[in-house]
C-alpha positions in Angstrom: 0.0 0.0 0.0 1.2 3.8 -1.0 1.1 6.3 1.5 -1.3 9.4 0.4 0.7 12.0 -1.5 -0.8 14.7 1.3 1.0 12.5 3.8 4.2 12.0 2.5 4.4 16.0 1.9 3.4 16.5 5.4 6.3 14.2 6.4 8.6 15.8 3.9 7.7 19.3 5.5 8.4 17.8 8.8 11.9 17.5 7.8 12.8 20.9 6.1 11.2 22.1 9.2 13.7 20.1 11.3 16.9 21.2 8.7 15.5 24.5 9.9 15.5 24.0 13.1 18.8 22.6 13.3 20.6 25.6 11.2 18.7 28.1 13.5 20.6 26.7 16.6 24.0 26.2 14.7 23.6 23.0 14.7 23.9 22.0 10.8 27.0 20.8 10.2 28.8 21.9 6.9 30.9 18.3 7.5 30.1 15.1 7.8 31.7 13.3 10.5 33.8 10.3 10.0 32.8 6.4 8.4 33.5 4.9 11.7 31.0 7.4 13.7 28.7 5.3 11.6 29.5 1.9 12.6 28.2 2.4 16.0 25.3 -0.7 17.2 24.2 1.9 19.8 20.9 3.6 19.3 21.1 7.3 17.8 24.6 6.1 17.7 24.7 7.7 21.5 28.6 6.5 21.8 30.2 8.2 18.1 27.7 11.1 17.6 26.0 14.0 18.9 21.8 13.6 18.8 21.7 16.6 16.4 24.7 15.2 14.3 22.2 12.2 13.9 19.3 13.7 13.4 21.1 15.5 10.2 23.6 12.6 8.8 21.1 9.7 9.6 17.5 10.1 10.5 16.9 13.6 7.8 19.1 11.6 5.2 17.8 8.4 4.9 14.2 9.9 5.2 15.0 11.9 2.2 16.0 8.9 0.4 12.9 6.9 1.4 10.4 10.0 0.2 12.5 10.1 -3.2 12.6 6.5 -4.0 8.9 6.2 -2.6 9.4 3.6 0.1 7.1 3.3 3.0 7.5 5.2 5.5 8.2 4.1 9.0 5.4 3.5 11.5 6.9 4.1 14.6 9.1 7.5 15.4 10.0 8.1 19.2 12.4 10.7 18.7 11.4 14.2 20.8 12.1 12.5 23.7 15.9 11.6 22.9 15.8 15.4 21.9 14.3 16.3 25.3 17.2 14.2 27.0 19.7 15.9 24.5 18.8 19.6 25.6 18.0 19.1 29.1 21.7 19.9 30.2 22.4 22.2 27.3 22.2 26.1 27.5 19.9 26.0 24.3 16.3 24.7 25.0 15.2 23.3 21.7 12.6 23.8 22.0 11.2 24.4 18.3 13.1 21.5 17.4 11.8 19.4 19.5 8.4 20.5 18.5 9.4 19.8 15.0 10.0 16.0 16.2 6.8 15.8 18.3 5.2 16.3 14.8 7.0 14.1 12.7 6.7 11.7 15.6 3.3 11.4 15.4 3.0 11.3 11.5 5.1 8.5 11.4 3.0 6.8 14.2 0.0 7.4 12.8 -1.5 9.8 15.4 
């Protein structure tokens, strides 16, 4: 089964809205960091990467991929409350990011 083309722009907004987010708090990186921060079996790869250096390089990537090449989407997305966890000791409060996850969150999961 396709996904409805209204739905898969809402998730595609969801993740310029996210880039956005990201450059807004200096976050985007110009760089990509190395193969090996990659290879991690950790989840978000906690132990080689920064959340928002995941969130760019793996999540935003490979959801651009799956849009393009018109894959399903993924039905379960959990991810504003790594980002709550990531800013909670951090000077910045991401707070529109983590907004911008709460919404993408719940149109992956269906609510």
């Amino acid at each position: 089964m396709t996904e409805p083309r209204d739905h898969i722009g809402q998730v595609a907004d969801s993740l310029l809205q996210i880039e956005m987010e990201l450059r807004q708090l200096g976050m985007w990186e110009a760089e990509r960091p190395s193969p090996e921060a990659f290879q991690s079996t950790q989840p978000f790869c906690i132990d080689t990467l920064e959340f928002t250096q995941w969130l760019q390089f793996v999540f935003v990537e490979r959801m651009k991929v799956i849009i393009e090449q018109e894959h399903p989407l993924p039905e379960v997305s959990g991810m504003a409350p790594m980002a709550e966890e990531y800013f909670r000791p951090r000077p910045e409060s991401g707070k529109s990011l983590i907004q911008a996850l709460e919404e993408i969150d719940q149109l992956l999961s269906g609510g």
